[in-house]
Backbone bond lengths (Angstrom), bond angles and torsions (degrees), N, CA, C in turn:
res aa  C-N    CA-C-N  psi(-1)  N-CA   C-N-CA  omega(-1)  CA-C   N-CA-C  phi
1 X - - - 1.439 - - 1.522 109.03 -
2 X 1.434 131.86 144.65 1.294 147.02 152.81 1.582 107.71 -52.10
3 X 1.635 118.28 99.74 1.707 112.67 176.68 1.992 112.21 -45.69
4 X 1.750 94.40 -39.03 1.466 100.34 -173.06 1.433 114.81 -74.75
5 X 1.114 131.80 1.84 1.619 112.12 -163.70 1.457 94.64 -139.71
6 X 1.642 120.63 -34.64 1.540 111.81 164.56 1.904 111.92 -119.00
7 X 1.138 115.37 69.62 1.592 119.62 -161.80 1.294 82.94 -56.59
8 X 1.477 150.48 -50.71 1.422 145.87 -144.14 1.440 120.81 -110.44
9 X 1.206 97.52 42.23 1.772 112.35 -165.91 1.679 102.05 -87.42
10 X 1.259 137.01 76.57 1.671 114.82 -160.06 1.567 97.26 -121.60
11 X 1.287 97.87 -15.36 2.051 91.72 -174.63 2.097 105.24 -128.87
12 X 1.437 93.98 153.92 1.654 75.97 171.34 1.486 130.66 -50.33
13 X 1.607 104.34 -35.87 1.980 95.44 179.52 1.645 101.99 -68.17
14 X 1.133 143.08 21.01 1.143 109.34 147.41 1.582 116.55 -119.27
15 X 1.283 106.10 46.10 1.642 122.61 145.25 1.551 116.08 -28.29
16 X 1.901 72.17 -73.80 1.339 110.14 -145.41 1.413 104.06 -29.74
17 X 2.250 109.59 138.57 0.934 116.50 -178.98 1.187 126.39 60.36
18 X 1.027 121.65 37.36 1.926 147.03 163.46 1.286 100.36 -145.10
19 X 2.076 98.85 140.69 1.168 112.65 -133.43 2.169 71.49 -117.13
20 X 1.067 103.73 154.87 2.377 100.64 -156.97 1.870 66.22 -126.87
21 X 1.727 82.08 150.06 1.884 96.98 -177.55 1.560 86.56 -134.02
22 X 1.116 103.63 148.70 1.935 120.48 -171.33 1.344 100.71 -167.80
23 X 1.532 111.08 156.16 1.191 130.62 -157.29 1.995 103.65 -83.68
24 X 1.475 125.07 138.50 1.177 110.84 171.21 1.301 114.41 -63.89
25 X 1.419 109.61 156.90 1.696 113.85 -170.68 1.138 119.13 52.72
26 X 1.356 138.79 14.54 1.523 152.60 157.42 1.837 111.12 -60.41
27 X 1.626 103.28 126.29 1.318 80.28 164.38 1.555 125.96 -90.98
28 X 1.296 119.31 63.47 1.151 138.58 154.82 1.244 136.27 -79.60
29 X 1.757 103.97 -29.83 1.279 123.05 -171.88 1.102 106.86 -92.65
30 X 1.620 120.61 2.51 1.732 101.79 162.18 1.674 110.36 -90.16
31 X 1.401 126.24 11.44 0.940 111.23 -139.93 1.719 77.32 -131.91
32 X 1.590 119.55 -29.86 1.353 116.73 -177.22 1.696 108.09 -81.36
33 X 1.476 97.76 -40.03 1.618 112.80 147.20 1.466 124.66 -0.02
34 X 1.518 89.36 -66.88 1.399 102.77 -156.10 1.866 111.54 -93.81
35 X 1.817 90.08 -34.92 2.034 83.64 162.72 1.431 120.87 -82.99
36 X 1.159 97.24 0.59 1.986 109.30 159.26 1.430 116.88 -65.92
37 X 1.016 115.83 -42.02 1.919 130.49 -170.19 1.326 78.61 -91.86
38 X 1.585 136.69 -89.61 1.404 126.31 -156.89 1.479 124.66 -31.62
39 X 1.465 106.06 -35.74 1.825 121.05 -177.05 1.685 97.33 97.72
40 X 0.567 107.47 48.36 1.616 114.85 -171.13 1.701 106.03 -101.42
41 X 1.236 111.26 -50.67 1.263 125.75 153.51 1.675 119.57 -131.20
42 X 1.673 96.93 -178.90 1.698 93.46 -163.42 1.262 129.04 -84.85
43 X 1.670 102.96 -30.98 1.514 117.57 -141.50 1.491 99.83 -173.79
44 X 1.525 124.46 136.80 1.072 125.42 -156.35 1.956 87.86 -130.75
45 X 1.368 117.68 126.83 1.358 130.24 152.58 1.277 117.36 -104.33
46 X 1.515 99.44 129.31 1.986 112.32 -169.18 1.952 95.64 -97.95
47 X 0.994 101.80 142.28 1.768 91.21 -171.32 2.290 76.26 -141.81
48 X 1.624 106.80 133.65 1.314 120.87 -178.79 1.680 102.28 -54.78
49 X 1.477 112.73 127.76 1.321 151.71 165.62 1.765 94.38 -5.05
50 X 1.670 117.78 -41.86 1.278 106.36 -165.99 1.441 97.70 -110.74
51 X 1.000 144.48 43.12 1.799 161.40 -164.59 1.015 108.81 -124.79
52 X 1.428 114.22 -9.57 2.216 101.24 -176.00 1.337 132.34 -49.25
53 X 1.706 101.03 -11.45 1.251 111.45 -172.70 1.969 103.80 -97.49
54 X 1.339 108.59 -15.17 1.349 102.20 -174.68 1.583 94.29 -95.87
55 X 1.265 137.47 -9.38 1.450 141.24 160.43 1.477 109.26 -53.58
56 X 1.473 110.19 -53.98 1.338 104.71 -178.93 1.715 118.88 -83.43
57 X 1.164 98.46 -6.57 1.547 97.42 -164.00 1.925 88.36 -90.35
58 X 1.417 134.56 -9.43 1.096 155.41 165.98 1.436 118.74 -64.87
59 X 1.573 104.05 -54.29 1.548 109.03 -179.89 1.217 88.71 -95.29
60 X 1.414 147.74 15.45 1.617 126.24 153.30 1.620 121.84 -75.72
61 X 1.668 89.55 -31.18 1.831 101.89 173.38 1.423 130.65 -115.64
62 X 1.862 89.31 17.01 1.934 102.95 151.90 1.081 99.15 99.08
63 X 1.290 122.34 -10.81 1.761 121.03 -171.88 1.586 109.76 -54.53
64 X 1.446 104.40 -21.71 1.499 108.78 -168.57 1.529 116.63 -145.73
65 X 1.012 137.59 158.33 1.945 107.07 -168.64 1.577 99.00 -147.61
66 X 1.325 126.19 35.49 1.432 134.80 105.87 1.453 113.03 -163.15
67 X 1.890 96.15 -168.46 1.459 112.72 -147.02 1.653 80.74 -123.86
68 X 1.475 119.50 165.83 1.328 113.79 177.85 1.560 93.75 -153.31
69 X 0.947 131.42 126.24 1.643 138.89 -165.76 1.388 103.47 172.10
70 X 2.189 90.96 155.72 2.308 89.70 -169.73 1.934 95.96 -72.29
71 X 1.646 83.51 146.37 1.577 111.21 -174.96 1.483 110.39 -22.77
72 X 1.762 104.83 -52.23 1.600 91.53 -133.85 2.023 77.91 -101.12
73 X 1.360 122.07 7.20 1.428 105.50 161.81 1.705 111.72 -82.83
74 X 1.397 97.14 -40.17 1.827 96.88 173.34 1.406 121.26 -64.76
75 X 0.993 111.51 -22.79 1.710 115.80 172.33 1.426 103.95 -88.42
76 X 1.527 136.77 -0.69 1.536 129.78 160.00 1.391 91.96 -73.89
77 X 1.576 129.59 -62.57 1.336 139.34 -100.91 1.933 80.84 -113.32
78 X 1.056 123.70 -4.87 1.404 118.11 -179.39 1.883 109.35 -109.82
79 X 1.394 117.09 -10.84 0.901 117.53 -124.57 1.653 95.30 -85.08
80 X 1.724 128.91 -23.31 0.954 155.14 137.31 1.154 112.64 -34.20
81 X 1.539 154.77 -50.41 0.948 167.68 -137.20 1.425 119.53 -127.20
82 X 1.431 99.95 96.22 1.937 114.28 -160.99 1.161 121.22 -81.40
83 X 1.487 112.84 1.81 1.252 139.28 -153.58 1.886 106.27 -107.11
84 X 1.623 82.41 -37.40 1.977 95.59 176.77 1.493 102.22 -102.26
85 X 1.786 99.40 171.83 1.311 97.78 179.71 1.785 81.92 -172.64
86 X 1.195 96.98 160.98 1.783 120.11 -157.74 1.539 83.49 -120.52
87 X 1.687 104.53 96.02 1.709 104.71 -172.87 1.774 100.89 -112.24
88 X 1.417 122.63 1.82 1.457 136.20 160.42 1.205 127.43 -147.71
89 X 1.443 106.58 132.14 1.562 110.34 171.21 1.573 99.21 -119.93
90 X 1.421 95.90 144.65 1.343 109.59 -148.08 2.073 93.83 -130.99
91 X 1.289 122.67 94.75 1.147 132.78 -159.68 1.766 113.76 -52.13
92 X 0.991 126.59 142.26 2.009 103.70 -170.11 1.608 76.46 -144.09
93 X 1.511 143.00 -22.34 1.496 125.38 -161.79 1.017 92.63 72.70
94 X 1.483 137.49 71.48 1.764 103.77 162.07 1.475 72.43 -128.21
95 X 2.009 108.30 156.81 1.392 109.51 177.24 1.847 92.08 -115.46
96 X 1.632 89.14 168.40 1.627 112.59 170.24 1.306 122.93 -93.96
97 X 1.422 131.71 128.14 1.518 115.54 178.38 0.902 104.10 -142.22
98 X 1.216 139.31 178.40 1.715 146.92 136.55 1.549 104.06 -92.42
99 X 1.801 96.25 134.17 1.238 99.29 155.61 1.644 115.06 -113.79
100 X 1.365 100.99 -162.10 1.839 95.54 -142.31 1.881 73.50 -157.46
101 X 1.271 115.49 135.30 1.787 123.19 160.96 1.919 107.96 -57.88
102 X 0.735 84.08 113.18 1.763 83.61 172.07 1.412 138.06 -20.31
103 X 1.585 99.44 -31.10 1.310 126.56 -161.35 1.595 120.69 -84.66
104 X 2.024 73.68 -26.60 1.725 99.38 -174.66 1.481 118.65 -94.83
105 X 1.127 99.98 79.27 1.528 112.89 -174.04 1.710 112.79 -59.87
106 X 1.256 84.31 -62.86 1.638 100.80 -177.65 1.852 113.72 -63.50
107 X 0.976 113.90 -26.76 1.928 112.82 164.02 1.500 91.07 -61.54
108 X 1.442 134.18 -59.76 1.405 124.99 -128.90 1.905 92.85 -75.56
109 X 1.722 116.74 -54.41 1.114 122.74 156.50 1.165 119.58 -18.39
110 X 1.357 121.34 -67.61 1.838 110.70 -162.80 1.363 109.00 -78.37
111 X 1.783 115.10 -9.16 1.928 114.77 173.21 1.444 99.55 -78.75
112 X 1.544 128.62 -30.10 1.119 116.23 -167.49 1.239 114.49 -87.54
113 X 1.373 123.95 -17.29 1.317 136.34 167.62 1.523 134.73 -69.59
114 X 1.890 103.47 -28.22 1.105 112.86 156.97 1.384 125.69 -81.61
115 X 1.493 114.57 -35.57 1.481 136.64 176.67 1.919 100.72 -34.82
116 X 1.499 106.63 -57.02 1.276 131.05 -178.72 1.690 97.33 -65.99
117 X 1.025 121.91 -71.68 1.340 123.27 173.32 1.442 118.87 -3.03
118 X 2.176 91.34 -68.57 1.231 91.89 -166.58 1.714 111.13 -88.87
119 X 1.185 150.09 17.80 0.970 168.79 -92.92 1.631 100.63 177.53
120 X 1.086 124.17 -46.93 1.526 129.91 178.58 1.588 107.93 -83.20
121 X 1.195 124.21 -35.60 1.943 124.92 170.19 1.281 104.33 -109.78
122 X 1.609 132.81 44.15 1.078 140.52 149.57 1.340 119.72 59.69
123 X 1.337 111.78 16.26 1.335 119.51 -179.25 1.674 104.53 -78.47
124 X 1.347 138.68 -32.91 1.143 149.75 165.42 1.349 113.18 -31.36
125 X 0.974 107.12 -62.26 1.759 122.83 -176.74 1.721 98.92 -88.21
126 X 0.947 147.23 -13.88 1.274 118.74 144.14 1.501 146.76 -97.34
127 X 1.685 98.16 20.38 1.359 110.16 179.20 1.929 91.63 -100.44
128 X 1.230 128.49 -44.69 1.052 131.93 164.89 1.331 103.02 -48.04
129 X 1.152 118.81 -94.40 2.048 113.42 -171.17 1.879 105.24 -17.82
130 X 1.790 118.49 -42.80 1.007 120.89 -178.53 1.845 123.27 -47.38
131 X 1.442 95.16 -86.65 1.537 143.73 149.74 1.631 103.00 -23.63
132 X 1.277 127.85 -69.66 1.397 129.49 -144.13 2.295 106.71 -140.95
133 X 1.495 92.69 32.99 1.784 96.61 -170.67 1.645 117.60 -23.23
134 X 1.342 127.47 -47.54 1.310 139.75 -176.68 1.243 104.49 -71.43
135 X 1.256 143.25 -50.49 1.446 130.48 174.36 1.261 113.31 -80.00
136 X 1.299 134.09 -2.63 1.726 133.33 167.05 1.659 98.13 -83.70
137 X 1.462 110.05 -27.58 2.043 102.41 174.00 1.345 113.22 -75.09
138 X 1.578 111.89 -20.47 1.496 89.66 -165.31 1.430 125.10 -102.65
């Protein structure tokens, strides 16, 4: 959300009548989709897969009056930007992973080994608390 143009944005009904910008082929758009049909919001702008930055640089100068992308990438991608602020997360179940070519056994091993690594000297949980504060609380 834009702090300046919707300071009081804290629940979905106050969408209403703001037009949410998301990436084409994002799975966002089932989700903007769907507060489109609800009336939740008005109007949906598709901006190309590699544009996320002209989405936000859009809802910085009102062109658009929100952004819809998973939490903890929009909370990287705002985090610079004093102007935005991530005033709902809106639950969809979708998970995060890395994938790995099938073939590549031995890449997938040494991520899972560090993954654990960093996870065992607590470095895990403080790059998250860093990076991602709200999902290291919950």
């Amino acid at each position: 959300m834009n702090r300046r143009s919707t300071p009081k944005v804290a629940s979905l009904g106050d969408l209403r009548g703001l037009t949410a910008g998301i990436q084409s082929g994002n799975t966002s758009d089932f989700v903007a989709k769907r507060l489109l049909a609800e009336g939740a919001i008005a109007n949906i702008k598709y901006y190309p897969y590699h544009g996320i930055a002209t989405a936000l640089d859009d809802l910085e100068a009102g062109r658009i009056g929100l952004v819809i992308k998973l939490h903890p990438v929009i909370s990287w991608l705002v985090k610079d930007r004093p102007a935005l602020a991530v005033a709902i997360e809106v639950p969809t179940h979708e998970k995060l992973g890395i994938a790995f070519a099938k073939q590549n056994e031995a890449l997938c091993e040494a991520v899972n080994g560090v993954l654990a690594m960093l996870r065992e000297d607590g470095e895990f949980a403080r790059l998250q608390a860093r990076w991602f504060p709200r999902a290291a609380s919950v």
